[in-house]
C-alpha positions in Angstrom: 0.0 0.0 0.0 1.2 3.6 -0.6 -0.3 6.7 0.6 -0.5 9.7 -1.8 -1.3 13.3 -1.2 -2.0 15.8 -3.6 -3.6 19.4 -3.6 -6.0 21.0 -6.4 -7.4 24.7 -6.0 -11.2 25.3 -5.2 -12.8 28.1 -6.8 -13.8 30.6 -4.0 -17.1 31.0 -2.5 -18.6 27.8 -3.6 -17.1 25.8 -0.3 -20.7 24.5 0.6 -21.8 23.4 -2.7 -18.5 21.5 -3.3 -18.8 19.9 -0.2 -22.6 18.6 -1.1 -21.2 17.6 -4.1 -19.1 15.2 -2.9 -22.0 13.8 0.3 -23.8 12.9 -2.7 -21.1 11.0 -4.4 -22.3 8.8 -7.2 -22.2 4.8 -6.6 -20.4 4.0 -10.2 -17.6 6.7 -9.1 -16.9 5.0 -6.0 -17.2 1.6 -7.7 -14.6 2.9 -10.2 -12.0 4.1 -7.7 -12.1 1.0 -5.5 -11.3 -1.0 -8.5 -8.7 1.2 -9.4 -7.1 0.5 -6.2 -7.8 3.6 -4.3 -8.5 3.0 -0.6 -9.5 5.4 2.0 -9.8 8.4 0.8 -10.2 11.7 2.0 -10.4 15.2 0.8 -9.6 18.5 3.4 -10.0 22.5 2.5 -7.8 24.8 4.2 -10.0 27.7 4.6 -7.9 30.8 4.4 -6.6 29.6 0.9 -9.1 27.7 -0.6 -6.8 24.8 -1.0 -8.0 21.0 -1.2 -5.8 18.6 0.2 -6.1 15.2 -0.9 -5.3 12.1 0.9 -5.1 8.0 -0.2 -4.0 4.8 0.3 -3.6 3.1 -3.1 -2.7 -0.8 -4.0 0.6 -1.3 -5.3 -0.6 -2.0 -8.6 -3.2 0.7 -8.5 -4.6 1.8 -11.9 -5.3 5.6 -11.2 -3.2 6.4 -14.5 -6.3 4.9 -16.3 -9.1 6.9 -14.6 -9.1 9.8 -17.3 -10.1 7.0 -19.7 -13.3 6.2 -18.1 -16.4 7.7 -19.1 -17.7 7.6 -15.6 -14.5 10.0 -14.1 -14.7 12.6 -17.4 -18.3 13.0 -16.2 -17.5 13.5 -12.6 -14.5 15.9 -13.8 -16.2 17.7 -15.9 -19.1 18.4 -13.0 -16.1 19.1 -11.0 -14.9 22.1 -13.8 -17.7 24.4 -12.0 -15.6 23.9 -8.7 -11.6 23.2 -9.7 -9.1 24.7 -12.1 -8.6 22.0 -14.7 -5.9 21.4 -17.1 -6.5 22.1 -20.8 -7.8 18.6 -21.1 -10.0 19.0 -18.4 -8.7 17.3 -15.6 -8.3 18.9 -12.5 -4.6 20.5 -11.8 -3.6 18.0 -8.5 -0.1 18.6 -7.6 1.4 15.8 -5.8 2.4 16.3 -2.4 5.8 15.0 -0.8 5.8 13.7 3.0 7.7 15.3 5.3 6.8 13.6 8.1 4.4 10.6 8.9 4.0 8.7 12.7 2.4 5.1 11.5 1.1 3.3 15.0 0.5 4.2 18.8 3.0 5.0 21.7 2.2 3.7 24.8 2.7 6.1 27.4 2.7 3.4 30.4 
């Protein structure tokens, strides 16, 4: 397994109906990801900047390089364009993240 983080731009003042967007998630989407290998996913907004930060655990052999070929995630993307900056091919512009630090497991403080 491999976490990945990566952070895309929301368009400001739309917070709430991004947010609603994603509570109502579609079924086939989630479907898709899973089979893709993506595990555990979560997205957070930083407030002050509007940034999204993205975080995931994905399979080794994950297949998220394949996702812009599935009808299913161009729709979802392209309801997404009235929320993200996308790329010219309308994607949406997700900078990879690099860890700095991560704690994996408890300490016991006995």
């Amino acid at each position: 397994m491999e976490k990945y983080a990566f952070k895309m731009q929301l368009k400001p003042g739309i917070e709430l109906a991004y947010e609603r967007a994603h509570d109502e998630i579609w079924p086939e989407l989630v479907e898709l990801l899973a089979e893709a290998g993506i595990q555990d996913y979560s997205i957070h907004l930083d407030t002050e900047t509007n940034a999204l930060f993205g975080v995931l655990w994905r399979v080794d052999d994950q297949g998220m390089a394949r996702l812009p070929d599935s009808p299913v995630m161009q729709r979802w993307w392209e309801a997404m364009s009235e929320f993200l900056e996308m790329d010219d091919t309308g994607i949406p512009v997700a900078k990879p993240l690099r860890t700095v630090f991560h704690m994996h497991g408890n300490r016991d403080t006995a």
